[in-house]
LUMBA-270480 format. One line per 3 residues: number of its first residue (from 1); their letters; for each residue x, y, z of C-alpha. Coordinates in Angstrom, 2 decimals, always signed. Example, Ala and Ser with C-alpha at 12.3 -4.5 7.8 and 13.67 -1.06 7.14 Angstrom:
residues 2
1) as) +12.30:-4.50:+7.80; +13.67:-1.06:+7.14
END
This chain:
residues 489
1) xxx) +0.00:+0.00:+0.00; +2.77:+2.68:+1.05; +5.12:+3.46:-1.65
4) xxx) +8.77:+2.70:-0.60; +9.83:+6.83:-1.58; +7.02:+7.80:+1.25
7) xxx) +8.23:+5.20:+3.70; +11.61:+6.91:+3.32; +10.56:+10.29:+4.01
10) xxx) +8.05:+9.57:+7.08; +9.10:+10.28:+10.38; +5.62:+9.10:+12.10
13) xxx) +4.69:+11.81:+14.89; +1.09:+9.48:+15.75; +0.36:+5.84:+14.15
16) xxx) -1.32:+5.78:+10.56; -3.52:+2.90:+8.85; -3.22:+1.99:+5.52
19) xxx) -6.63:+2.27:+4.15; -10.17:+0.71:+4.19; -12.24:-1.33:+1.75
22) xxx) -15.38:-2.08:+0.97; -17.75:-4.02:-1.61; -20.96:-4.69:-2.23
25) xxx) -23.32:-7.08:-4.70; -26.66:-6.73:-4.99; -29.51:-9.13:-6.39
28) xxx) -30.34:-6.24:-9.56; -28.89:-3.64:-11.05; -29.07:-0.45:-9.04
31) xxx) -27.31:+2.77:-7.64; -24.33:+1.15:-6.08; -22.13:+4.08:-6.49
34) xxx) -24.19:+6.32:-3.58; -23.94:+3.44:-1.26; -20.30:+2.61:-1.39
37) xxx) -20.25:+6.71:-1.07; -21.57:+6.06:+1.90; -19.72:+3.18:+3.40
40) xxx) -16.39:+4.49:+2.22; -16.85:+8.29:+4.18; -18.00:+5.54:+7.21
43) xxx) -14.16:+4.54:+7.17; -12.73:+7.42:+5.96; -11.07:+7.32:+9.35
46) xxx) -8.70:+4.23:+8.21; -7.64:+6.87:+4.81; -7.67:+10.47:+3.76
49) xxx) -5.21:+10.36:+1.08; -7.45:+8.87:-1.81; -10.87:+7.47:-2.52
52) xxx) -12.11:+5.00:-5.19; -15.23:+3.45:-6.67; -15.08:+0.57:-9.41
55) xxx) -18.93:-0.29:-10.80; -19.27:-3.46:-12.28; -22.87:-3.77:-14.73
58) xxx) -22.39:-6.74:-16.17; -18.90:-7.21:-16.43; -18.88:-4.00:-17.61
61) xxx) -16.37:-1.92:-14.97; -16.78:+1.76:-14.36; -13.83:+3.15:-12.08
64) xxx) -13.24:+6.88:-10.42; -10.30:+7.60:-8.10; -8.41:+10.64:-7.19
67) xxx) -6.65:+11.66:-4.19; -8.51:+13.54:-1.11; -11.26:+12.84:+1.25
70) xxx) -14.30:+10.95:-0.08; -16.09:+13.68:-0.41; -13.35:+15.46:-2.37
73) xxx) -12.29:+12.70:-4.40; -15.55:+11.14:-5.41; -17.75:+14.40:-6.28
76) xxx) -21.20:+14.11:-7.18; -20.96:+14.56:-11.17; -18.74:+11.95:-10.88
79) xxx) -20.69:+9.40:-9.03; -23.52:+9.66:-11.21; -21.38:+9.18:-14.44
82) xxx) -20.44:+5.27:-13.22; -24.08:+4.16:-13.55; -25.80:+1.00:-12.01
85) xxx) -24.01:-2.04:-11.68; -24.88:-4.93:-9.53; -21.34:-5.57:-7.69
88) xxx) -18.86:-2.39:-6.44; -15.76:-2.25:-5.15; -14.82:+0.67:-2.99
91) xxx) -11.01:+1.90:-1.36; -9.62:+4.76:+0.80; -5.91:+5.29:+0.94
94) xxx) -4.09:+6.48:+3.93; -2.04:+9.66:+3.55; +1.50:+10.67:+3.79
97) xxx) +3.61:+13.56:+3.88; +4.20:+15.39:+0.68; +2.55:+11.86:-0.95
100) xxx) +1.49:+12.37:-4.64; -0.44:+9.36:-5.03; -3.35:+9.32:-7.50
103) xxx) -1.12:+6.53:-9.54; -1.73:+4.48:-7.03; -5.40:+5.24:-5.85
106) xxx) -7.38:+2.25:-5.47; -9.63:-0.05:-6.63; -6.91:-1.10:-9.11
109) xxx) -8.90:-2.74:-12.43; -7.14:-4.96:-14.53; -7.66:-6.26:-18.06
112) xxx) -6.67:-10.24:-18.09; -7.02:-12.63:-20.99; -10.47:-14.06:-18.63
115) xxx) -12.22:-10.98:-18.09; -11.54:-7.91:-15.68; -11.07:-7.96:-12.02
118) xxx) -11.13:-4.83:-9.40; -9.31:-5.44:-6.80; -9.05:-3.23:-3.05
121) xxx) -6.38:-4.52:-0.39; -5.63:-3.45:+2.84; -2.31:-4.36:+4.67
124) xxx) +0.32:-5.15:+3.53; +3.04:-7.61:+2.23; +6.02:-8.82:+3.56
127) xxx) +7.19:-10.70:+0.38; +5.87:-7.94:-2.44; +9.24:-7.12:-3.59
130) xxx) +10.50:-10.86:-3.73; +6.89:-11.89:-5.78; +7.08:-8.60:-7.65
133) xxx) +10.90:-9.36:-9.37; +9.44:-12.67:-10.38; +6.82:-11.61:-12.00
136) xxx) +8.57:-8.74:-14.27; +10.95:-11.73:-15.38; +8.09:-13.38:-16.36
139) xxx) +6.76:-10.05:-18.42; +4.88:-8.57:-16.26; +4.69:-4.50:-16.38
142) xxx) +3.97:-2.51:-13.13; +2.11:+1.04:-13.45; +2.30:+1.63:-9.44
145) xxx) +4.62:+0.96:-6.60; +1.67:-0.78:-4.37; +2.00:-4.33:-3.39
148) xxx) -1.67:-4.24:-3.99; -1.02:-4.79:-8.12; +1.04:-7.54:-6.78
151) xxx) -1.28:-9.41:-5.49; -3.50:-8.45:-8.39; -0.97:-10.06:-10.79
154) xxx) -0.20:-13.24:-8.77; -4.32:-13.72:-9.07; -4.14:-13.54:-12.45
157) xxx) -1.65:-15.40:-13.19; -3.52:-17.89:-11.25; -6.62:-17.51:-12.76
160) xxx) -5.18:-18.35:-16.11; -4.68:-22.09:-14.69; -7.68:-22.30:-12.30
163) xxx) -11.27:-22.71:-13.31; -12.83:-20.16:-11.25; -11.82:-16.10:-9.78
166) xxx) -12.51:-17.45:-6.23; -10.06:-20.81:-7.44; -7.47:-18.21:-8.43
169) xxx) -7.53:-16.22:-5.04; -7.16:-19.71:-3.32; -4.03:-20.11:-4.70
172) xxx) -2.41:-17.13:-5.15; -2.65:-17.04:-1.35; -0.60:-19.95:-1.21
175) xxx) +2.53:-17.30:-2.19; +1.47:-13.80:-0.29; +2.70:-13.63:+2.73
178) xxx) +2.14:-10.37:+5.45; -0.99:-8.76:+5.86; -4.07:-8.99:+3.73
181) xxx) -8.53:-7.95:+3.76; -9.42:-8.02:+0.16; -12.48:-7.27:-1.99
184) xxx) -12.79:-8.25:-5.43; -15.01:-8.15:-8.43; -14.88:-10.53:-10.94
187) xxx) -17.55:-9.92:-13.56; -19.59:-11.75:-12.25; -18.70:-12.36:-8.97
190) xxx) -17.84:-10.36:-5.78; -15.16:-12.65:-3.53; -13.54:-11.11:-0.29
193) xxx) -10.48:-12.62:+1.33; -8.21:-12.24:+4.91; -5.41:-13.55:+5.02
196) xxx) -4.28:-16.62:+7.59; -2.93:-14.33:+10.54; -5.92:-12.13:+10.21
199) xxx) -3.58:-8.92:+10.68; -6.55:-6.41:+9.27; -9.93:-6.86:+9.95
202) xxx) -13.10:-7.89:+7.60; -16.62:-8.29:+8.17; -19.52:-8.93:+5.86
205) xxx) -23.49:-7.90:+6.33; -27.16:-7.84:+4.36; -29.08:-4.99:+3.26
208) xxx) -33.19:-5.61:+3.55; -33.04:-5.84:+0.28; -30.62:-8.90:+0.03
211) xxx) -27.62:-7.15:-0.87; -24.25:-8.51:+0.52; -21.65:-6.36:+2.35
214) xxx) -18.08:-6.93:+2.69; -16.03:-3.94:+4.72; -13.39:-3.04:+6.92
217) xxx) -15.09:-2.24:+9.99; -18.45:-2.74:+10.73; -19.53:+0.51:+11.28
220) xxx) -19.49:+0.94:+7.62; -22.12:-1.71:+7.18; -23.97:+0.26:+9.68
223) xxx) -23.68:+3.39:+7.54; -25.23:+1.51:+4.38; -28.50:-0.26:+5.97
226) xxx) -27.02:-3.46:+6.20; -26.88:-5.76:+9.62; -23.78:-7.83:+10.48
229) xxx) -23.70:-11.24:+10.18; -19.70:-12.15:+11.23; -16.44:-11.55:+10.43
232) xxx) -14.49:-13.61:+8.31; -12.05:-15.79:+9.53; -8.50:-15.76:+9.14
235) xxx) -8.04:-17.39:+5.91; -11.24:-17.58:+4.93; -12.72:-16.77:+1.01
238) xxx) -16.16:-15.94:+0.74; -18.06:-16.04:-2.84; -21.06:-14.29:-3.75
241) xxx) -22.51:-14.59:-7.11; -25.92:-15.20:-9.26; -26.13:-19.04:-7.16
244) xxx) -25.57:-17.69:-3.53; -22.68:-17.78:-1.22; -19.66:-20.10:-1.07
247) xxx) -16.87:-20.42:+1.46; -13.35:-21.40:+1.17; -11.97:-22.36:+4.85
250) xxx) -8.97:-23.99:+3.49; -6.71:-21.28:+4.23; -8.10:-21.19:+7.63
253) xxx) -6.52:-22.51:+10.75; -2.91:-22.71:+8.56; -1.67:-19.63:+10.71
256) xxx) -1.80:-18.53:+14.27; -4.56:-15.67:+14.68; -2.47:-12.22:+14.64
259) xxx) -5.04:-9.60:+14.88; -2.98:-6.82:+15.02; -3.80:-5.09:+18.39
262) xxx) -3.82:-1.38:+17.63; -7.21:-1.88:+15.71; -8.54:-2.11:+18.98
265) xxx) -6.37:+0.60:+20.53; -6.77:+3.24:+17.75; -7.28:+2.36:+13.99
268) xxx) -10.98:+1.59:+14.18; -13.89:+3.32:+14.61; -15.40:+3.30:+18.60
271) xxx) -18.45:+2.07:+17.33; -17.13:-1.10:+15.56; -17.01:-4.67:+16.92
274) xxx) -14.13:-6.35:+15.28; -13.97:-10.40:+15.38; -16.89:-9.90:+18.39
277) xxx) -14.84:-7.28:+20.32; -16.50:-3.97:+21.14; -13.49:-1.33:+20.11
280) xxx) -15.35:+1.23:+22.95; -15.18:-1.46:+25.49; -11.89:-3.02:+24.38
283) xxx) -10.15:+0.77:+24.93; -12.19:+1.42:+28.35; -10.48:-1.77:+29.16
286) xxx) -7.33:-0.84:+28.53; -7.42:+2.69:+30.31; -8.77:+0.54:+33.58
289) xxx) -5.34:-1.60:+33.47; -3.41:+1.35:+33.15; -5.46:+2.97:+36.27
292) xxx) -4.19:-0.41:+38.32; -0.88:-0.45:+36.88; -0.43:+3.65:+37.27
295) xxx) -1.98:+4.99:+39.94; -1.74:+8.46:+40.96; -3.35:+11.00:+42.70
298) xxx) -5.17:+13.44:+40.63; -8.36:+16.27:+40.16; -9.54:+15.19:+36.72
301) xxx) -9.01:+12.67:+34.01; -9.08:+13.77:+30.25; -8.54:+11.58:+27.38
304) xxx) -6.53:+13.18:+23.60; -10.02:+13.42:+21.04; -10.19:+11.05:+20.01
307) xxx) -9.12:+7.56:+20.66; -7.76:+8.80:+24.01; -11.81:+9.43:+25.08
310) xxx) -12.63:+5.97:+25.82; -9.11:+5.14:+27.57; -9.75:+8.06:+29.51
313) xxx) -13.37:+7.37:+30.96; -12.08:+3.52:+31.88; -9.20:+5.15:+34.00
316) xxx) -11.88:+7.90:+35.69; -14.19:+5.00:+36.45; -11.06:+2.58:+38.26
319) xxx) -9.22:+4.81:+39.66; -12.55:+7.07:+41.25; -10.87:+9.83:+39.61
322) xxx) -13.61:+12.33:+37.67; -13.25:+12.21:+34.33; -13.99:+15.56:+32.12
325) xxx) -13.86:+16.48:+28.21; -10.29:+18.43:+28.81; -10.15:+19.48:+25.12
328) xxx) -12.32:+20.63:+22.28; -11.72:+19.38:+18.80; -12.05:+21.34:+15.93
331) xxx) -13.78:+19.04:+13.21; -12.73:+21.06:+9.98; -9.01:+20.44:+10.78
334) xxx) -7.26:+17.33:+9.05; -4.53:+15.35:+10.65; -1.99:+17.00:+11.43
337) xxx) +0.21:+14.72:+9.91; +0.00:+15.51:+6.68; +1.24:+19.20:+7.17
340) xxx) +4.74:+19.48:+5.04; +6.67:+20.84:+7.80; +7.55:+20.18:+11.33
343) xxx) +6.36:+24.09:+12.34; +3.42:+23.41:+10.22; +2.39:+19.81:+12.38
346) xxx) +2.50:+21.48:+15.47; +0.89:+24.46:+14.44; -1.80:+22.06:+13.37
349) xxx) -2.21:+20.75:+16.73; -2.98:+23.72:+18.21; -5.65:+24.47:+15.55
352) xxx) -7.19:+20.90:+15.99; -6.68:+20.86:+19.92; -7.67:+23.46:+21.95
355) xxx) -7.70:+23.02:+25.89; -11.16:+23.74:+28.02; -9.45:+26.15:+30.97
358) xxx) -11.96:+25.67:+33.18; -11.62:+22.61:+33.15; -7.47:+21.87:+33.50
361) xxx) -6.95:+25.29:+35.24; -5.31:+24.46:+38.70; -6.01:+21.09:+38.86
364) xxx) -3.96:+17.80:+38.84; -4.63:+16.17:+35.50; -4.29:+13.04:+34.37
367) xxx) -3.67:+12.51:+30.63; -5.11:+9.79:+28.62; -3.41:+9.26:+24.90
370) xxx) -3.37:+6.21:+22.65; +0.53:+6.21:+21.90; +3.58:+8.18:+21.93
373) xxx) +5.68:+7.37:+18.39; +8.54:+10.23:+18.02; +7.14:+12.48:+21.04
376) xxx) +6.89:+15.66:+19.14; +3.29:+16.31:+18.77; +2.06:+15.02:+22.47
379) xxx) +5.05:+17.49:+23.87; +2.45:+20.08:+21.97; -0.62:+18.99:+23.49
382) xxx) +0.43:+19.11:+26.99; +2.23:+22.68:+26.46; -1.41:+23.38:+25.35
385) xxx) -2.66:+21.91:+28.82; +0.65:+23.71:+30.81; -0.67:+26.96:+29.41
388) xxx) -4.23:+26.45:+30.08; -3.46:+25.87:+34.11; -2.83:+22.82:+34.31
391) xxx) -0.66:+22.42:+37.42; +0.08:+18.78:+37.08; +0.01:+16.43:+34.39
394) xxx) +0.65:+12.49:+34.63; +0.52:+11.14:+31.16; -0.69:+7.60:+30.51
397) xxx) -0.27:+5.28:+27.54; -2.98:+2.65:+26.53; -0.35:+0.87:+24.50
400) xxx) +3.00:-0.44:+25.62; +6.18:+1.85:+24.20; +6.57:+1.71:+20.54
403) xxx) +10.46:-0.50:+19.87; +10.18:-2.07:+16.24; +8.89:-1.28:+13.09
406) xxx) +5.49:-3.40:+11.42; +5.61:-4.87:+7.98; +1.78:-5.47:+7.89
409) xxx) +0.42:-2.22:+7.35; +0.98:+0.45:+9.96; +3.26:+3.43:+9.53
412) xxx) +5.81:+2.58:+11.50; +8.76:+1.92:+9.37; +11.94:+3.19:+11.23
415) xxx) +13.51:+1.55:+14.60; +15.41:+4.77:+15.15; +12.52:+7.57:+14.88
418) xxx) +10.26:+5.47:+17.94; +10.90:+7.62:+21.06; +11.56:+4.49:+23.23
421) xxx) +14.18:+3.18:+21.71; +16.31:+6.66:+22.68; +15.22:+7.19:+25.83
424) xxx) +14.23:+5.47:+29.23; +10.31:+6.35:+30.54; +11.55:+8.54:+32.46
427) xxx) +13.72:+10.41:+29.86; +10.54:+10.82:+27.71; +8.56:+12.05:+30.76
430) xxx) +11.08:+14.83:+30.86; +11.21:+15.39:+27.37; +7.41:+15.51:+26.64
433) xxx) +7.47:+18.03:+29.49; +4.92:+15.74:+32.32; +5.30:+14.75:+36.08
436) xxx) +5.01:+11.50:+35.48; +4.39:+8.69:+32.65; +3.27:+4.97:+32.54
439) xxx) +2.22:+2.96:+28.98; +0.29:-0.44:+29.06; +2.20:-3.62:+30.01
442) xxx) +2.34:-5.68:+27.14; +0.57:-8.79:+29.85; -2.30:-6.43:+30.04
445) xxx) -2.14:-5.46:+26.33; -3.32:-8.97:+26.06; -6.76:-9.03:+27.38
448) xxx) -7.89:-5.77:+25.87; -10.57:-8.46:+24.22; -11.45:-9.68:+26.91
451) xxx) -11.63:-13.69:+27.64; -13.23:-14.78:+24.36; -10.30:-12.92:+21.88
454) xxx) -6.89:-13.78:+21.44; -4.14:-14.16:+19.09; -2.83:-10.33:+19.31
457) xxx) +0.55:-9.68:+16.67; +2.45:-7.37:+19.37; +5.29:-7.26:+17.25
460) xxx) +6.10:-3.69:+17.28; +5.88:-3.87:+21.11; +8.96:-6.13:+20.90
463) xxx) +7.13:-9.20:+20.35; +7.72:-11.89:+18.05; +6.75:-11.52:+14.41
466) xxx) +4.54:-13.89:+12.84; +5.93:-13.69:+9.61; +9.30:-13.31:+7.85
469) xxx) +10.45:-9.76:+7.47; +11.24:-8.20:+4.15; +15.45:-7.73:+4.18
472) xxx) +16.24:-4.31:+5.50; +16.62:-1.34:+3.13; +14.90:-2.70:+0.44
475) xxx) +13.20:-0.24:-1.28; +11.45:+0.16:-4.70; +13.63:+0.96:-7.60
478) xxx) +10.50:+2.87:-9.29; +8.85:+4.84:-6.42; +10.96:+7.77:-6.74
481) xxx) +9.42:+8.12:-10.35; +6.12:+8.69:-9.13; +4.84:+12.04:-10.41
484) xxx) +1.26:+11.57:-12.38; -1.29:+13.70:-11.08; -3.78:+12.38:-13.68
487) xxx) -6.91:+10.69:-12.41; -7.41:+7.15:-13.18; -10.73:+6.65:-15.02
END
């Protein structure tokens, strides 16, 4: 998904998704395009760099990406120009700094000697450049730098010796390795895939009117009318075409379940339930550990807007503490992230953030966040609370520190840019300018899903990685060459 030029030129200051998908079929032809609309700005939380939508009437594919929000990238004129189909295929991209990336907006639609096939991936690989160098000896020709048109490529390939699209994803699985949630349309068919670890999450749904849902999170079944029915396994391939729907499990059970944790902690949406975890509960959870683990005497508990809210009410309601919305959010603000300088990104906290003085002025305050990746931007935020009042501020962590990088999907690429591997707690403490500081133990970190959910990847807490790791420094000879601004139609 990232391009190996915008890995290079990262230097994280929060953790970043790589995108969302989503997909739909429907028993008739009908407006698709205003419903994946709809699903898509659900999880436009999981991407803001670039939005797509790939109609399929009949084997005949429609397709509209362009970088932006949803609601800049897929306009109105341009939603009613793809027409009715009866399958859809929708993406949004994460962003970057400086990132240029309409080339490699998704869905990605390829042209095969069997047909077409749109294709949406989120996660990422951990053998793309090793699969990718075998298949341009064998001809093929790249026109991005995502490992998402690798996969695309090893299913064709596949389909040209399988009889079926869903036959073809079967195999090809047998060579991708890393992190995988898929939705594809055939023309005929609609298949969705997660790979054996389960890294990313996938869930499917019904509309009333018999349509079938495949998404990210389930709040974006929720935005479309459409009830959940489960989550798909690790592993698992589900079919839906003209004759109903079909199930692959052979995949499943192959791997150890590696969910990867920070769904829970931040990526998702508070209202989602991912493999029958509540993400509200699962983060009050984890803000009532850290209340047992770091206790501390205190006037008022505020959580960072916005995955720091729910953190930040479980530590109020374990500790006794009173718990209080410290900050106001302004909406119309983007990440901050994605300013092009460092002055710029903390600037943009400040716009984004503001503190509520009457509510931090004089008091004791303890500080609820999500994560602390390079430091820079949380050293903002509690300036912000310093110059609001805020005589004392005791920072916790609802994650454990931040020591390795993760090769399935989340933006955090560099061992030497993660805060904790510089600097003892107490260091940071000093440097992020708070009395005291205490992040999640990685024991507790387990049981953020309570006693039903397990199989966590902790990896870039130190743990063990499930997978092999791509060699380090390898990079993409042809990112750098990246420069189209044209829209893909």
């Amino acid at each position: 998904m990232r391009t190996a030029e915008e890995s290079a030129r990262i230097l994280p200051r929060h953790l970043h998704e790589e995108c969302g998908v989503f997909g739909i079929f429907a028993p008739q032809n009908e407006d698709l395009a205003g419903l994946v609309y709809y699903g898509l700005y659900a999880l436009q939380h999981r991407g803001q760099e670039s939005a797509g939508i790939a109609i399929n009437d009949d084997g005949v594919f429609s397709v509209w990406r362009d970088v932006g929000l949803v609601s800049e990238a897929l306009p109105a004129r341009r939603l009613e120009k793809l027409g009715q189909g009866s399958i859809a295929v929708g993406h949004v991209r994460y962003a970057t700094t400086g990132s240029d990336a309409a080339l490699n907006a998704q869905p990605l639609v390829i042209n095969h000697f069997k047909g077409r096939m749109a294709l949406a991936h989120n996660g990422n690989l951990t053998n793309s450049m090793e699969l990718r160098r075998k298949l341009e000896e064998r001809g093929s020709i790249f026109h991005t730098t995502t490992d998402s048109e690798v996969i695309a490529y090893e299913i064709v390939q596949q389909r040209l010796r399988t009889p079926s699209i869903e036959a073809a994803v079967c195999a090809a699985m047998d060579r991708l390795e890393g992190a995988y949630s898929l939705v594809i349309s055939s023309p005929t068919k609609l298949i969705a895939a997660r790979d054996p670890h389960g890294f990313r999450p996938l869930c499917m749904g019904r509309r009333p009117d018999g349509a079938v849902v495949f998404a990210s999170e389930s709040c974006a079944l929720d935005a479309v009318g459409a009830a959940f029915e489960r989550d798909l396994l690790p592993g698992e391939i589900v079919t839906v075409g003209r004759d109903g729907i079909h199930r692959d499990t052979s995949h499943c059970g192959t791997a150890p379940k590696r969910l990867c944790v920070f769904e829970l902690i931040y990526f998702a949406r508070p209202d989602s339930v991912i493999d029958g975890c509540s993400v509200t509960l699962a983060r009050q959870r984890a803000g009532a550990f850290l209340a047992k683990e770091h206790p501390v005497e205190a006037d008022v508990v505020v959580g960072v807007p916005d995955s720091g809210l729910d953190a930040a009410l479980g530590y109020a309601r374990a500790s006794g503490i009173p718990y209080a919305m410290g900050f106001t959010k302004n909406k119309y603000v983007g990440r901050t992230f994605i300013a092009p300088t460092q002055t710029m990104r903390e600037t943009g906290v400040s716009l984004k953030l503001n503190p509520i003085r009457s509510v931090v002025s004089g008091k004791r305050v303890v500080l609820v966040d999500d994560s602390i990746v390079r430091g820079t931007t949380c050293r903002r935020t509690i300036e912000l609370l310093r110059q609001a009042g805020a005589s004392e501020i005791h920072m916790r962590v609802s994650a454990p520190p931040f020591v390795a990088p993760c090769y399935y999907g989340t933006d955090i690429d560099s061992a030497e840019n993660l805060i904790a591997n510089q600097h003892t707690v107490e260091e940071i403490a000093r440097i992020i300018g708070v009395d005291s500081l205490g992040y999640l133990s990685l024991e507790d970190l387990m049981h953020l899903g309570g006693e039903a959910m397990e199989g966590f990847c902790t990896a870039c807490f130190g743990g063990k990685y499930p997978t092999k790791v791509p060699p380090p420094g390898q990079k993409d000879r042809f990112a750098c060459r990246i420069g189209s601004k044209d829209h893909a139609e």
